[in-house]
mmCIF file of the N, C-alpha and C atoms, coordinates in Angstrom:
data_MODEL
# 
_entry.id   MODEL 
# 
loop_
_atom_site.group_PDB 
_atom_site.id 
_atom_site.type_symbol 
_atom_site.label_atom_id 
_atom_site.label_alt_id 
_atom_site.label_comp_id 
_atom_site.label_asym_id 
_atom_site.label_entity_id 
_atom_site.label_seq_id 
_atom_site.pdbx_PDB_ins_code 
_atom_site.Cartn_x 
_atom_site.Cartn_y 
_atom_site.Cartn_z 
_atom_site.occupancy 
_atom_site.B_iso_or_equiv 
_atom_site.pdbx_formal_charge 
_atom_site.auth_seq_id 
_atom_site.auth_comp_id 
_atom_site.auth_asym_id 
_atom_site.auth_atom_id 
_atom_site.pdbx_PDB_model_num 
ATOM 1   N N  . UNK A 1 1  ? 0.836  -1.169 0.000  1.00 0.00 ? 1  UNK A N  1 
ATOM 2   C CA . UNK A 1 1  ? 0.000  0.000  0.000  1.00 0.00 ? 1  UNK A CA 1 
ATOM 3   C C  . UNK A 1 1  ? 0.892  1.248  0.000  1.00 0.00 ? 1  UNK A C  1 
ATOM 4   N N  . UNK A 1 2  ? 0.632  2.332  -1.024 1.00 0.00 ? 2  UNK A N  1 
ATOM 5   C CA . UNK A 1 2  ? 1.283  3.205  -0.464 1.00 0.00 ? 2  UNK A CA 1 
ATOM 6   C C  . UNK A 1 2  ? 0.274  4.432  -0.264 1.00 0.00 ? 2  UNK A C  1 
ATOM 7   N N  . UNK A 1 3  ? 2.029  5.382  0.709  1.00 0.00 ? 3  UNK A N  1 
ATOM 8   C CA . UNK A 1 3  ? 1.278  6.201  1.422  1.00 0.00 ? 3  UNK A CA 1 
ATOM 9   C C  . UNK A 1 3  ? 2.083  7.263  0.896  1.00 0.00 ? 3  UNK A C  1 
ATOM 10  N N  . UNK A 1 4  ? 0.742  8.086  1.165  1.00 0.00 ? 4  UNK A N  1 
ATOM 11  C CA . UNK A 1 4  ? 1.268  9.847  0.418  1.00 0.00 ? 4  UNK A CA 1 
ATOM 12  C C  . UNK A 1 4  ? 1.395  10.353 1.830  1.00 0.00 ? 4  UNK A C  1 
ATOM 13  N N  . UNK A 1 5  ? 2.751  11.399 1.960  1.00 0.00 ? 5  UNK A N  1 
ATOM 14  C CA . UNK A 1 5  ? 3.012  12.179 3.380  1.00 0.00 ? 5  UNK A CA 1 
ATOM 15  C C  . UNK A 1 5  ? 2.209  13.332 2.561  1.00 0.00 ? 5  UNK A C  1 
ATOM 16  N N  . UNK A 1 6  ? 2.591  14.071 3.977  1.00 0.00 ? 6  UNK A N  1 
ATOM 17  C CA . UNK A 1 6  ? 1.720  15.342 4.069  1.00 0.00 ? 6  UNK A CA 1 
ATOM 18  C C  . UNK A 1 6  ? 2.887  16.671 3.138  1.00 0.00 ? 6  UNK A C  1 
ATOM 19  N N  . UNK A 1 7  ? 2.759  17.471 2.746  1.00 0.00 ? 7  UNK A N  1 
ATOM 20  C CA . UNK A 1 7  ? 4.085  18.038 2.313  1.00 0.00 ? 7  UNK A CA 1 
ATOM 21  C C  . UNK A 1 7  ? 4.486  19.656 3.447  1.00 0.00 ? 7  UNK A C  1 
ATOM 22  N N  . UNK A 1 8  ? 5.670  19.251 3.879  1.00 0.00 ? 8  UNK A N  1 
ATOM 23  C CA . UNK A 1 8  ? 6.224  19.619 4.723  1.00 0.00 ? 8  UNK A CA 1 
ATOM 24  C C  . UNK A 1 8  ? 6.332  21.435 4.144  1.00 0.00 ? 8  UNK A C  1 
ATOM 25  N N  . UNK A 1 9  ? 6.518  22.078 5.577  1.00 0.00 ? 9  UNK A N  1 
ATOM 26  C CA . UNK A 1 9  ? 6.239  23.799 5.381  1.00 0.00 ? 9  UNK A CA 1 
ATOM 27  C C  . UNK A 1 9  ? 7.812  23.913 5.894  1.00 0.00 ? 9  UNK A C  1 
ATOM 28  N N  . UNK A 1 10 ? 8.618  24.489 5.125  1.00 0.00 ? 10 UNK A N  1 
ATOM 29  C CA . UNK A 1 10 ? 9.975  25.045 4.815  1.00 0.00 ? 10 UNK A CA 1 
ATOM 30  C C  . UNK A 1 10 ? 9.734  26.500 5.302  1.00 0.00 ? 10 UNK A C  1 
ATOM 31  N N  . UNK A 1 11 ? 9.872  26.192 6.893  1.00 0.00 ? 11 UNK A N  1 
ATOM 32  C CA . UNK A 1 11 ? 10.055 27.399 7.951  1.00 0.00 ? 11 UNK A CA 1 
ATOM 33  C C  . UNK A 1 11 ? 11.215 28.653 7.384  1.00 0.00 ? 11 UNK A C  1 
ATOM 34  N N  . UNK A 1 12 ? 11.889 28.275 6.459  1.00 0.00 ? 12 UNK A N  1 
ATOM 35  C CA . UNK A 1 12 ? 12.690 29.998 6.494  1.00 0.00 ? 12 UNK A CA 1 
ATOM 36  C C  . UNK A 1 12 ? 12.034 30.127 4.944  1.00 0.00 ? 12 UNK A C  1 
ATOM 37  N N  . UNK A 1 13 ? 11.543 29.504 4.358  1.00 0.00 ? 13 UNK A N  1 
ATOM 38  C CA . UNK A 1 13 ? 10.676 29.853 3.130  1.00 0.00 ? 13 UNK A CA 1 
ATOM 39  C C  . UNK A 1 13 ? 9.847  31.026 3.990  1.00 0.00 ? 13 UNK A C  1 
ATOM 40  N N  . UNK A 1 14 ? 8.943  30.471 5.004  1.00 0.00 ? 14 UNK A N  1 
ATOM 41  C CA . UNK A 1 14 ? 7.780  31.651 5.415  1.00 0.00 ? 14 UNK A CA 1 
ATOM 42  C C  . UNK A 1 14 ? 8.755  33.017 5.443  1.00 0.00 ? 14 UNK A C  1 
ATOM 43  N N  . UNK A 1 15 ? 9.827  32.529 6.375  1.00 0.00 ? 15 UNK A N  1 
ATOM 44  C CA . UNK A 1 15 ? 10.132 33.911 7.191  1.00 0.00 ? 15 UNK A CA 1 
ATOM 45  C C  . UNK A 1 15 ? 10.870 34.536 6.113  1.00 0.00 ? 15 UNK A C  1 
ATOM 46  N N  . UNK A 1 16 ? 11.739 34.240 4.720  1.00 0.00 ? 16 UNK A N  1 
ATOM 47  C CA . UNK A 1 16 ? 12.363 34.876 3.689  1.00 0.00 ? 16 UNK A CA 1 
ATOM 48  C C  . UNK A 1 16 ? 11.215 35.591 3.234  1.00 0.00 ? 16 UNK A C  1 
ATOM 49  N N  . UNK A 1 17 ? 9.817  35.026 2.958  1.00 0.00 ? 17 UNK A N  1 
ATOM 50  C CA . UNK A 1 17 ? 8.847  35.950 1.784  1.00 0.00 ? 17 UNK A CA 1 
ATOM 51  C C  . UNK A 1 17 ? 8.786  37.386 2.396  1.00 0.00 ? 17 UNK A C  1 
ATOM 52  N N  . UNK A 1 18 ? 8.246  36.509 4.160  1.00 0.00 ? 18 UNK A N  1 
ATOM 53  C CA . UNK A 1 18 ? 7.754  37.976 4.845  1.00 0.00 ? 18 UNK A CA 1 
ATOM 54  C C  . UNK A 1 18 ? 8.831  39.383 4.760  1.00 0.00 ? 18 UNK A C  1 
ATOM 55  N N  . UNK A 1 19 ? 10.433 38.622 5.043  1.00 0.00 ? 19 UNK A N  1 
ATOM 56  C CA . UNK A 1 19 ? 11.030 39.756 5.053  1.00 0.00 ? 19 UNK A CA 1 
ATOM 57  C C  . UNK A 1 19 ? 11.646 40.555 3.177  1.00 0.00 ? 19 UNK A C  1 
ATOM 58  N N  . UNK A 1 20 ? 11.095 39.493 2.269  1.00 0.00 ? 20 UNK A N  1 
ATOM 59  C CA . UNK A 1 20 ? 11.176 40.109 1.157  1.00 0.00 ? 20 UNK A CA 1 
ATOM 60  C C  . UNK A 1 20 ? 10.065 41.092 0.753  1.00 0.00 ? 20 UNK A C  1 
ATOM 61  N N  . UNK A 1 21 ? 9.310  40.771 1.198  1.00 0.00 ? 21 UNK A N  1 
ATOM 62  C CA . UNK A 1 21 ? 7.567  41.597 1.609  1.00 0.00 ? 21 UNK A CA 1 
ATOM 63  C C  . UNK A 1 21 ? 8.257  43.105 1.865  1.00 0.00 ? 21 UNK A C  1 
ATOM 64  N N  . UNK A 1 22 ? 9.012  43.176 3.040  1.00 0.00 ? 22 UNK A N  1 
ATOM 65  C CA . UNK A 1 22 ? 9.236  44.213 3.974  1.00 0.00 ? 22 UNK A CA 1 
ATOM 66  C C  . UNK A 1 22 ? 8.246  43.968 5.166  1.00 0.00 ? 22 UNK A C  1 
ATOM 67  N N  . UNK A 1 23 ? 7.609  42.934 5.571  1.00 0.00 ? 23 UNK A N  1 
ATOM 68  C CA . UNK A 1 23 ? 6.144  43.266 6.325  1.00 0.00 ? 23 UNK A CA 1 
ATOM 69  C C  . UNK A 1 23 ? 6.671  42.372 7.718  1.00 0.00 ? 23 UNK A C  1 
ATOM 70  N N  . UNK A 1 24 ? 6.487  42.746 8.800  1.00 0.00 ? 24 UNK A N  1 
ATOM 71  C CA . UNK A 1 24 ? 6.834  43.219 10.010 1.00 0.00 ? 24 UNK A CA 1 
ATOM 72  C C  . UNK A 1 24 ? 5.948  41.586 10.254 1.00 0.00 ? 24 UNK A C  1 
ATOM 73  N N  . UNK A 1 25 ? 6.927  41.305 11.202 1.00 0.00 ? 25 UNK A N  1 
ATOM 74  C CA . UNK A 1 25 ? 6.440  40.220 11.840 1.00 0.00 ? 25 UNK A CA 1 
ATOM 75  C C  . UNK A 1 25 ? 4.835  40.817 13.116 1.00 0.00 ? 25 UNK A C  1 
ATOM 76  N N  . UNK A 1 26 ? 4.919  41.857 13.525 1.00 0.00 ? 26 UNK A N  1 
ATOM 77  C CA . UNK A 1 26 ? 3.785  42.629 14.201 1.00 0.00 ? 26 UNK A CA 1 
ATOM 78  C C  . UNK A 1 26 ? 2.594  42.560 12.883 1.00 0.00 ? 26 UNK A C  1 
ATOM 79  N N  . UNK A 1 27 ? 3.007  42.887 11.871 1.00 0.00 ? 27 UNK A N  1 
ATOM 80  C CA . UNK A 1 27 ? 2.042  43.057 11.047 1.00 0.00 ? 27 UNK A CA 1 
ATOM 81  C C  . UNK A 1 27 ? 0.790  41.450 10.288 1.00 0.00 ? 27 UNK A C  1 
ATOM 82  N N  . UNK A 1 28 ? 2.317  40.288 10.193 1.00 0.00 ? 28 UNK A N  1 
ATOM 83  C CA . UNK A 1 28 ? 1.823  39.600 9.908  1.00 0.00 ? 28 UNK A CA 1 
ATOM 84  C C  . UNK A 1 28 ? 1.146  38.507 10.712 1.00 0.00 ? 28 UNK A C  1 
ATOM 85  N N  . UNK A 1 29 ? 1.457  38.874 12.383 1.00 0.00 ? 29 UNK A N  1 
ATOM 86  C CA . UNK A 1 29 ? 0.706  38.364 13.180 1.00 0.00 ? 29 UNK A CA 1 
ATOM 87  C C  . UNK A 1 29 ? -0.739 38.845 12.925 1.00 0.00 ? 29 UNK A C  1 
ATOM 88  N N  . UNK A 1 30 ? -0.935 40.354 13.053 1.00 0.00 ? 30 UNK A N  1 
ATOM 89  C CA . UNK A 1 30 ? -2.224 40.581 13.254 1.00 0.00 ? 30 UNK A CA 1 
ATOM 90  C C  . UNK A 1 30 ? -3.138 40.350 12.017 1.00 0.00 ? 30 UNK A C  1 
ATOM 91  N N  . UNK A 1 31 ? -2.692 40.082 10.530 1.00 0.00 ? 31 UNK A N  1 
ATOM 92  C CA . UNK A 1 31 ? -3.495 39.414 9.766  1.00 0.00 ? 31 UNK A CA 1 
ATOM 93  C C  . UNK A 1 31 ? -3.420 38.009 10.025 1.00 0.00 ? 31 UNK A C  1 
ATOM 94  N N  . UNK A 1 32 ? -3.126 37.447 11.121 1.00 0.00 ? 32 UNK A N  1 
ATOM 95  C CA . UNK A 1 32 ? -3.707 36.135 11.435 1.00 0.00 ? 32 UNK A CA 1 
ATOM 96  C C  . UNK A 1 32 ? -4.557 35.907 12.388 1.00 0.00 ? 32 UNK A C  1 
ATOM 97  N N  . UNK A 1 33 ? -4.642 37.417 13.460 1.00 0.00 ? 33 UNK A N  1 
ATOM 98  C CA . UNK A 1 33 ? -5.769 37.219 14.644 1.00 0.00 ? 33 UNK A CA 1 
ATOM 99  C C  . UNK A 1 33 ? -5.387 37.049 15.587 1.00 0.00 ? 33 UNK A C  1 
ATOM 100 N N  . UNK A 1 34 ? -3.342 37.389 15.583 1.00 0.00 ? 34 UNK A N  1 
ATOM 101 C CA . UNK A 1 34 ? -2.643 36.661 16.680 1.00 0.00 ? 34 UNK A CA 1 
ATOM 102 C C  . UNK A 1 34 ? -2.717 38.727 17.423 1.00 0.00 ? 34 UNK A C  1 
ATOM 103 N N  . UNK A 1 35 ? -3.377 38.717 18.862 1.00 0.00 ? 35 UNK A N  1 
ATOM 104 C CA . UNK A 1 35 ? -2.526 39.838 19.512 1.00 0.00 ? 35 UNK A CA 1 
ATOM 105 C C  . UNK A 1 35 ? -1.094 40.404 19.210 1.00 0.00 ? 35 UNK A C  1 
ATOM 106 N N  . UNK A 1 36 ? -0.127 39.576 19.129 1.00 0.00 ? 36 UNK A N  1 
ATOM 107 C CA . UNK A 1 36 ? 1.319  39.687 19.290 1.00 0.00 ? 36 UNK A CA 1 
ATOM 108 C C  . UNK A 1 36 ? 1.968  39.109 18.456 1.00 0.00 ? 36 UNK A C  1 
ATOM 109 N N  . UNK A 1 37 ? 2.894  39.333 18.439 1.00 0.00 ? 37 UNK A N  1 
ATOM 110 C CA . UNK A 1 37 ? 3.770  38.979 17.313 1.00 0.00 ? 37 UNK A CA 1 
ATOM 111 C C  . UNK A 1 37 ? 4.276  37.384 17.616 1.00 0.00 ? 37 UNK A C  1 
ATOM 112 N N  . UNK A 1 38 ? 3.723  37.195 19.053 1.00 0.00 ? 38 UNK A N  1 
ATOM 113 C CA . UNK A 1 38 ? 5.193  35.948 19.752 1.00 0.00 ? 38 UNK A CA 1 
ATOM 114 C C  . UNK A 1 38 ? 4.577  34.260 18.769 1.00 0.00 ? 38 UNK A C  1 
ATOM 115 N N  . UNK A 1 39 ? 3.064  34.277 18.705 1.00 0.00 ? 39 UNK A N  1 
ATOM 116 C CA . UNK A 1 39 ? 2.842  32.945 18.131 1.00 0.00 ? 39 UNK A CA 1 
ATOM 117 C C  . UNK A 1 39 ? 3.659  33.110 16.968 1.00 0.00 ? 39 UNK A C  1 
ATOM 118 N N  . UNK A 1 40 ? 3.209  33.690 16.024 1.00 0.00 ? 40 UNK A N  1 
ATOM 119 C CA . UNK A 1 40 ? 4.212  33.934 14.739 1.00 0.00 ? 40 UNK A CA 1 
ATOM 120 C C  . UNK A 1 40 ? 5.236  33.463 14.854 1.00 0.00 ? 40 UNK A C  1 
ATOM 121 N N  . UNK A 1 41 ? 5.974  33.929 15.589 1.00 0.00 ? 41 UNK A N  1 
ATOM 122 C CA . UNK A 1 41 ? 7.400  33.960 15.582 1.00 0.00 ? 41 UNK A CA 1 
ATOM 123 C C  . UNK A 1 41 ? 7.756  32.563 16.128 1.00 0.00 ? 41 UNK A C  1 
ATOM 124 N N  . UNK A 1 42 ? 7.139  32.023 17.327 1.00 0.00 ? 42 UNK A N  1 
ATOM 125 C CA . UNK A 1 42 ? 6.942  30.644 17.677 1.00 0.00 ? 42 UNK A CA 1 
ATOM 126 C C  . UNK A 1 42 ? 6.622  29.712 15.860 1.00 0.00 ? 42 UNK A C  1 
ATOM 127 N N  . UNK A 1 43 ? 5.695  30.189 15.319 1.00 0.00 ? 43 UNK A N  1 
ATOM 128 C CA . UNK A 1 43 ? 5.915  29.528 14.369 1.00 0.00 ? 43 UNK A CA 1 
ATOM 129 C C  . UNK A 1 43 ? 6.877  29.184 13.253 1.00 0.00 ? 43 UNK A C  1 
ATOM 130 N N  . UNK A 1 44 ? 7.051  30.142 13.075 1.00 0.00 ? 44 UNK A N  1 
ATOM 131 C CA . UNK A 1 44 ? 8.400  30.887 11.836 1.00 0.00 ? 44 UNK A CA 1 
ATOM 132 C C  . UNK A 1 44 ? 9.650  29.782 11.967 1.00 0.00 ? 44 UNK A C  1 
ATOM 133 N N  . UNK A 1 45 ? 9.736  30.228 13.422 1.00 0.00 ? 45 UNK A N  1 
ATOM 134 C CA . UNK A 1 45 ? 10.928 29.387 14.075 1.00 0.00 ? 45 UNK A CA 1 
ATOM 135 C C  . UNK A 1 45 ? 10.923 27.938 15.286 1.00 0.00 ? 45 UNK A C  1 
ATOM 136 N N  . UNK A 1 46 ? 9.989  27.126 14.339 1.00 0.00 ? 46 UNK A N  1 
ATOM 137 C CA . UNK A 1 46 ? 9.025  25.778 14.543 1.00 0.00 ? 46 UNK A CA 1 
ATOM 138 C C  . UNK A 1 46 ? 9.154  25.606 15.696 1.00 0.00 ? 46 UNK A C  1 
ATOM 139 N N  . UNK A 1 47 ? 8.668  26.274 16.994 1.00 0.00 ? 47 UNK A N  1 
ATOM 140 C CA . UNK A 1 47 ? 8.504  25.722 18.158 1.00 0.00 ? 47 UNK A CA 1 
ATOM 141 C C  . UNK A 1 47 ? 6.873  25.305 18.067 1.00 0.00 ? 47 UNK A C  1 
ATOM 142 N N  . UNK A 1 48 ? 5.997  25.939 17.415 1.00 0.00 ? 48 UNK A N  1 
ATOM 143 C CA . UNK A 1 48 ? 4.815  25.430 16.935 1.00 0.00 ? 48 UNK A CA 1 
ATOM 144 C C  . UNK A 1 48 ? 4.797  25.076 15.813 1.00 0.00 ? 48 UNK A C  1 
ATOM 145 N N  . UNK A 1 49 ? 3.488  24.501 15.021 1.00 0.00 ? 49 UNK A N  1 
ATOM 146 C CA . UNK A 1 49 ? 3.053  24.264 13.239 1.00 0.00 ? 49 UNK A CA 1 
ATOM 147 C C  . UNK A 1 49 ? 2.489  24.891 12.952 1.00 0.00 ? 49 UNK A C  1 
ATOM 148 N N  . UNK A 1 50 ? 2.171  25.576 11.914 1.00 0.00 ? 50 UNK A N  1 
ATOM 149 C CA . UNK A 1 50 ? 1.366  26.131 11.054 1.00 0.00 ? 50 UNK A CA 1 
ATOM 150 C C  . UNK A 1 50 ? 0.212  25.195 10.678 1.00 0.00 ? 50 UNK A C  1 
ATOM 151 N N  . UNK A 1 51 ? -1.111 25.898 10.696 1.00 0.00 ? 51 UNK A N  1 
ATOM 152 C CA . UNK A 1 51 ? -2.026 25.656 10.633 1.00 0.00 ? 51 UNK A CA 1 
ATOM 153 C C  . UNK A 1 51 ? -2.471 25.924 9.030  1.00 0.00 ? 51 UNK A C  1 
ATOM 154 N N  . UNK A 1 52 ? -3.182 24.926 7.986  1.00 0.00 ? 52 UNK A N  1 
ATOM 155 C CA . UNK A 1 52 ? -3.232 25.430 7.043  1.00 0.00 ? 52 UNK A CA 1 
ATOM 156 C C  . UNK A 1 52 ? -3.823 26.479 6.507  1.00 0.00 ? 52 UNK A C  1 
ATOM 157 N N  . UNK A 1 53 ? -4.870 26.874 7.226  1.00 0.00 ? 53 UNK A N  1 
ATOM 158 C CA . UNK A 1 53 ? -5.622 27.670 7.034  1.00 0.00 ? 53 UNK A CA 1 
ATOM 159 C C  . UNK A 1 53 ? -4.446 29.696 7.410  1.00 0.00 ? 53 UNK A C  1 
ATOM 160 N N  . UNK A 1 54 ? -3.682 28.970 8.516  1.00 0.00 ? 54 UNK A N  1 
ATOM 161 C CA . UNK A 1 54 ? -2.656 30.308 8.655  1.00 0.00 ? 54 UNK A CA 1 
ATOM 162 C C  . UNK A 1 54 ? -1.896 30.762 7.405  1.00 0.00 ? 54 UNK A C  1 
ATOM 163 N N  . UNK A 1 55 ? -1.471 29.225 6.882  1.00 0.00 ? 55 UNK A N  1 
ATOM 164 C CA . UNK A 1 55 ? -0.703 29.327 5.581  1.00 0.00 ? 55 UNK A CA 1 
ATOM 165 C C  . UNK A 1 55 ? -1.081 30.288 4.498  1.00 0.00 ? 55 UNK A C  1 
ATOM 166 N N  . UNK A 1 56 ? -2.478 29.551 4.344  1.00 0.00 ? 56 UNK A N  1 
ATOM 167 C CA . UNK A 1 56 ? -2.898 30.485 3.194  1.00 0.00 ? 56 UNK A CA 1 
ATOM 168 C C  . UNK A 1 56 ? -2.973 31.885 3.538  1.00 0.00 ? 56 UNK A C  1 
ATOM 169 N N  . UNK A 1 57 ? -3.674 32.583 4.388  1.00 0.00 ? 57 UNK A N  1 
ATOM 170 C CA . UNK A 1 57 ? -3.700 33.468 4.880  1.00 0.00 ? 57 UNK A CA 1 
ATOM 171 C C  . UNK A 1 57 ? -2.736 34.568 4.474  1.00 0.00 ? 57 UNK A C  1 
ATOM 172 N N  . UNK A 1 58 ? -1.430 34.215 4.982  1.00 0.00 ? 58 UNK A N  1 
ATOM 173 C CA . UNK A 1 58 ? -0.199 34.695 5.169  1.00 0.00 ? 58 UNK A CA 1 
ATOM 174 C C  . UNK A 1 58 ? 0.450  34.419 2.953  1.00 0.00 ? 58 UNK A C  1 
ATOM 175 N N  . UNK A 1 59 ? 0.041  33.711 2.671  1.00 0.00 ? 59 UNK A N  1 
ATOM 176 C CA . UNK A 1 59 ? 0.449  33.423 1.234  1.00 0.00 ? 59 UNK A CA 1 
ATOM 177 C C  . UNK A 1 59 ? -0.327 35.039 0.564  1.00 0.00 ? 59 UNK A C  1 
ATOM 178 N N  . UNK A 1 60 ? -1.905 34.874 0.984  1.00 0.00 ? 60 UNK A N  1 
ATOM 179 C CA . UNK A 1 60 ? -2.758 36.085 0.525  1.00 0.00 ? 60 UNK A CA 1 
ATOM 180 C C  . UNK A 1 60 ? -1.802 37.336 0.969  1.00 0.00 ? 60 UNK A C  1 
ATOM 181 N N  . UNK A 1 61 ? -1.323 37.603 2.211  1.00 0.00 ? 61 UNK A N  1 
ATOM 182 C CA . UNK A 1 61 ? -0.848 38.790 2.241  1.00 0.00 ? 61 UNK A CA 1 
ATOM 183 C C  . UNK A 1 61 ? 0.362  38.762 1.694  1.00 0.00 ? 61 UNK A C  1 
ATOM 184 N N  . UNK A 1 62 ? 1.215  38.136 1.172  1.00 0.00 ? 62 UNK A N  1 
ATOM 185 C CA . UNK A 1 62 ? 2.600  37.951 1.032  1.00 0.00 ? 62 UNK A CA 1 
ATOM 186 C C  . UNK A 1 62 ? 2.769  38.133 -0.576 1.00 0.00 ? 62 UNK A C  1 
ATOM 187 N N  . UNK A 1 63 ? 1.584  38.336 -1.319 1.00 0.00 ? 63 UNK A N  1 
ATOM 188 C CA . UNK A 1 63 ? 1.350  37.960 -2.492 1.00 0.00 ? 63 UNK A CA 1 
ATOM 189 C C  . UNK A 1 63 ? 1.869  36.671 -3.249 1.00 0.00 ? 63 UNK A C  1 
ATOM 190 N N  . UNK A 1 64 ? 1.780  35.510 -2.859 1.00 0.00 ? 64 UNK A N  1 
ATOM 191 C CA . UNK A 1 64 ? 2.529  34.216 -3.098 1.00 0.00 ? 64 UNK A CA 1 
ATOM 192 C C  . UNK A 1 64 ? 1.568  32.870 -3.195 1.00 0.00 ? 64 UNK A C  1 
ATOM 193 N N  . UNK A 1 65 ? 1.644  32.243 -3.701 1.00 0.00 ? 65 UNK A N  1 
ATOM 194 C CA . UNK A 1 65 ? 1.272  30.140 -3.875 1.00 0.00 ? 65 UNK A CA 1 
ATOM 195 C C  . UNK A 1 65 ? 1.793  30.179 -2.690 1.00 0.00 ? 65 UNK A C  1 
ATOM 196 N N  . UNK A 1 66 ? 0.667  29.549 -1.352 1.00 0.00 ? 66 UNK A N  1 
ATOM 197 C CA . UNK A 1 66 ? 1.080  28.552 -0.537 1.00 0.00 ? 66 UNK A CA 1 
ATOM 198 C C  . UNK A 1 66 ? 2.161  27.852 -1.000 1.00 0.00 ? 66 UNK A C  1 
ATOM 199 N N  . UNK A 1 67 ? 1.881  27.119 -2.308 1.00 0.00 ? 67 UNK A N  1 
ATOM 200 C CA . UNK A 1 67 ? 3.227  25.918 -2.294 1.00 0.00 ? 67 UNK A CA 1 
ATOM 201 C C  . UNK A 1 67 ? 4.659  26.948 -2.534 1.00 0.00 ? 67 UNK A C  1 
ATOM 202 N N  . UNK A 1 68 ? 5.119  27.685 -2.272 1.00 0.00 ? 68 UNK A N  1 
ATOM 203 C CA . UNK A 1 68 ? 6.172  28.285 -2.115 1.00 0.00 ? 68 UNK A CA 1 
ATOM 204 C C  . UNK A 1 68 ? 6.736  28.371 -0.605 1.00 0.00 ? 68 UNK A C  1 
ATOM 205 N N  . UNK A 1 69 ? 5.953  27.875 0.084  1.00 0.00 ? 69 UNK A N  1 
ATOM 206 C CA . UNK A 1 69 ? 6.549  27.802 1.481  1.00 0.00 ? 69 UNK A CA 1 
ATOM 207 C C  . UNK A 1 69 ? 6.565  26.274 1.635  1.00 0.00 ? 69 UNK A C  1 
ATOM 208 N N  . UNK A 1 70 ? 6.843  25.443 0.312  1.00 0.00 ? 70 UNK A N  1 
ATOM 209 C CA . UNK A 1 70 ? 6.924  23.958 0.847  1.00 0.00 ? 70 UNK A CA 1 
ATOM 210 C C  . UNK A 1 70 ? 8.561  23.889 0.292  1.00 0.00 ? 70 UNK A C  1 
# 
């Protein structure tokens, strides 16, 4: 049987777009609903996962394909 994995999120992919963006880790928290910048950044720098629905989100503001952060 085979099995399809899930396809993995290439944590300095996120954090390169944002800072090619110019857009402030403050900024791109709060288009996710986060108060603070700290989940973000917890994410960015995988002490948490990204949620897919964050992904896209953050793709919309970043002007980018989700699959560019794989």
């Amino acid at each position: 049987m085979l099995r399809c994995s899930e396809p993995s999120v290439d944590l300095s992919k996120v954090k390169q777009k944002r800072r090619e963006k110019r857009i402030t880790l403050e900024t791109a928290a709060k288009h996710l609903g986060f108060q603070t910048a700290s989940p973000l950044s917890k994410r960015e720098n995988g002490l948490y996962q990204f949620r897919g629905d964050e992904l896209f989100k953050l793709a919309a503001l970043y002007g980018c394909d989700v699959t560019e952060f794989l």
